[in-house]
N, C-alpha and C positions, 0 to 999 in steps of 0.2 A: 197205327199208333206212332210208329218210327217219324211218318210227318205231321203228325201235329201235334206232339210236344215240342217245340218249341217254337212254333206261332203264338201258343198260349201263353207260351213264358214272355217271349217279345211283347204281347199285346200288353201283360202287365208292368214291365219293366220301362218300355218306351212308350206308352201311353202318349204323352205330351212332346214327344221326340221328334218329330219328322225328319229333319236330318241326320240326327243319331243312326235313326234306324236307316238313312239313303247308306250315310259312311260305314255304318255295319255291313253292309247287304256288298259294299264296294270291296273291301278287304274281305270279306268269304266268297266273294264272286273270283277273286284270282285262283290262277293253277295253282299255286303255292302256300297263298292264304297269307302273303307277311306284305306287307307294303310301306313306305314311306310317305313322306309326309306331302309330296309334290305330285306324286304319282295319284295319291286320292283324291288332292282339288284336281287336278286336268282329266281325271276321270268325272267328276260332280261340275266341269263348267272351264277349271282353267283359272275367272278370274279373281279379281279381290272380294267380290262376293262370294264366292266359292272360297275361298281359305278360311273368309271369316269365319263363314257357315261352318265349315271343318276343325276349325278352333276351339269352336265353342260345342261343338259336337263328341269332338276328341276327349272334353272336360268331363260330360256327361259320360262318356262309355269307360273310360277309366280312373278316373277320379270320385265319382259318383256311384256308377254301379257296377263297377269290376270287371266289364264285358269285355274288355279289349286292355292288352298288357303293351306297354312299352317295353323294348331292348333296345340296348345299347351294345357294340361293338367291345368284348373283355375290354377293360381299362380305361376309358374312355369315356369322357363327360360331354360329349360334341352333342350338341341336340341337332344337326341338321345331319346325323347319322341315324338316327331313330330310325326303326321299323315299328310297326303296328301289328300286332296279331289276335286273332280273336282264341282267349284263354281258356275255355270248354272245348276238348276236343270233339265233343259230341254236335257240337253247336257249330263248331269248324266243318265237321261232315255234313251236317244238314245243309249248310249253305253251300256246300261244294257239290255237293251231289244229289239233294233232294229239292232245295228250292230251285233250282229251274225248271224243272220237273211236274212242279205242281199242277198245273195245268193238263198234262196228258195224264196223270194219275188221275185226278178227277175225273177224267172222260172215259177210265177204264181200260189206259195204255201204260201200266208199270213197269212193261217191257222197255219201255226208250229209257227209262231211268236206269232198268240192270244194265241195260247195253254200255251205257255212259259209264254207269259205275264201274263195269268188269272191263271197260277199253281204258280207264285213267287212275284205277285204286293202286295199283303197283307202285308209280311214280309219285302219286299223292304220298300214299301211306310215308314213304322212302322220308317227304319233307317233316309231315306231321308228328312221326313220331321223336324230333329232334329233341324238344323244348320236355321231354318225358323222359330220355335218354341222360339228358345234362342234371336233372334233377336229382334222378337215380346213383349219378356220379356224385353227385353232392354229401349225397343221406351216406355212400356207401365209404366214401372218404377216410373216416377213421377207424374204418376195419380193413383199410389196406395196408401194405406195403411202403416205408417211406418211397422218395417225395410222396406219393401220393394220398399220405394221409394228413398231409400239411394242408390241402388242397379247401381255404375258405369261401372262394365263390369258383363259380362256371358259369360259361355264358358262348354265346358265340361270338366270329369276328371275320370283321368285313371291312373295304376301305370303298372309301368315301364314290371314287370311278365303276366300283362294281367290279373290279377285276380280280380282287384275290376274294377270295372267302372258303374261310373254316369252321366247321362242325363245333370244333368244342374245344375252348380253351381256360384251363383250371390254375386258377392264381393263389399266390401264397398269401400271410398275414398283410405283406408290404404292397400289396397290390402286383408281385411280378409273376409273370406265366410260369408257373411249375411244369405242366404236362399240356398236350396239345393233343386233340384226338380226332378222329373220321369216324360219320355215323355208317354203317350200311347194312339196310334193310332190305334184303333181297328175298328172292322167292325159295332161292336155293344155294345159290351161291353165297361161297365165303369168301373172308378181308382177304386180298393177296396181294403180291409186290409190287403191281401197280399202284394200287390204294394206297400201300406205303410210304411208295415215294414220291406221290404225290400232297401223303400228309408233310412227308419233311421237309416240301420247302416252305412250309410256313416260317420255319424256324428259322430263315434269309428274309421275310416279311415282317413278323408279326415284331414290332419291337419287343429286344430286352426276352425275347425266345430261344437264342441261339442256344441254349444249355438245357431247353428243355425235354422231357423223357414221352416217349412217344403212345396215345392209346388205341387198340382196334378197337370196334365195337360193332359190331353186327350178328344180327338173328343170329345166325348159323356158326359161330367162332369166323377163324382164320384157319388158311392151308395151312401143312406143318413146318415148321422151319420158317415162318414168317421171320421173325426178329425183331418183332416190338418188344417195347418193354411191360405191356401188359394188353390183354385180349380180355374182354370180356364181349359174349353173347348173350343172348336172350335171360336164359336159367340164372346167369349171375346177378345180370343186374334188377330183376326180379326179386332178389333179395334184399334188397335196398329199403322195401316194403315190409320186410317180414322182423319181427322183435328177436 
């Protein structure tokens, strides 16, 4: 059952898609499952037939039928920063860990697929659960603590080279970064002073941050005497959910 619901849903959704369904298959096919906009034509071909093809594919999967969400870097209206990700997390798993698969299950080897799964779910899970983390900070916003109940969007952020990027950044009415946070979803381990200080150079990065108040977030809390200025794990932000 796990794999074929969602061939079923594909077959109805992309019916008339064929590129649709390549650039889906491209963006669930990554370790990570987020991609940009250049990195999915040179995966589909590279050239101007290949963008087009992805342009007009890109329209269909999120414009059209919701399949695939754009983000944008907090603050930031740059389209040639976009990432792409596919917005079912269930539909992110199936392409990450069951459609390649499909073939040795058929033949009655479901064993190659746990192996896969149990050798790369740690580090997946660690990405996937982000865009469900930042949401939760959203909903839970005005049951916190100032700044943090100021807190009108969240998002993540990334510069343009690839070289800094941050978990999660929660901006005020005016558009400026209130709180800056790190996800981490470990198997056992909690947030600690490494994690910390490597959230706080954002605050030398991320424009218009330097003032801002710092969050842990992972499963398992943080050690004690971290010194953030808020920690929320698993049980908390689970609440985000609850009326």
């Amino acid at each position: 059952m796990l794999a074929d619901i969602a061939p079923m849903n594909l077959a109805g959704e992309l019916a008339d898609g064929v590129s649709a369904r390549l650039v889906l298959e491209t963006i669930g096919a990554d370790e990570i499952g987020v991609l940009n906009f250049s990195r999915i034509a040179s995966d589909l071909g590279g050239d101007k037939a290949a963008e087009t093809a992805v342009s007009r594919a890109v329209q269909i999967l999120v414009d059209s039928k919701r399949i695939v969400v754009v983000d944008l870097p907090a603050g930031s209206r740059n389209a040639r920063l976009r990432h792409y990700r596919i917005a079912d997390p269930y539909l992110r798993f199936w392409f990450r860990f069951i459609e390649p698969h499909l073939r040795t299950i058929e033949v009655g080897r479901p064993d190659l697929a746990i192996s896969a799964y149990r050798s790369s779910w740690s580090s997946w899970r660690g990405r996937a659960i982000e865009p469900i983390v930042r949401e939760a900070v959203l909903l839970l916003a005005p049951r916190l603590r100032p700044p943090f109940d100021a807190i009108e969007s969240v998002g993540g952020w990334w510069d343009r080279k690839g070289v800094h990027e941050f978990d999660l950044v929660g901006s005020g009415h005016g558009g400026e970064p209130l709180v800056l946070g790190s996800i981490k979803w470990r198997e056992r381990a909690k947030f600690d002073v490494h994690d910390l200080a490597q959230l706080a150079e954002a605050r030398a990065v991320i424009p218009g941050a330097a003032g801002a108040e710092l969050i842990a977030l992972a499963s398992h809390g943080a050690v004690a005497g971290l010194g953030a200025d808020l920690v929320l794990d698993a049980p908390a932000l689970l609440e985000a959910w609850k009326q």
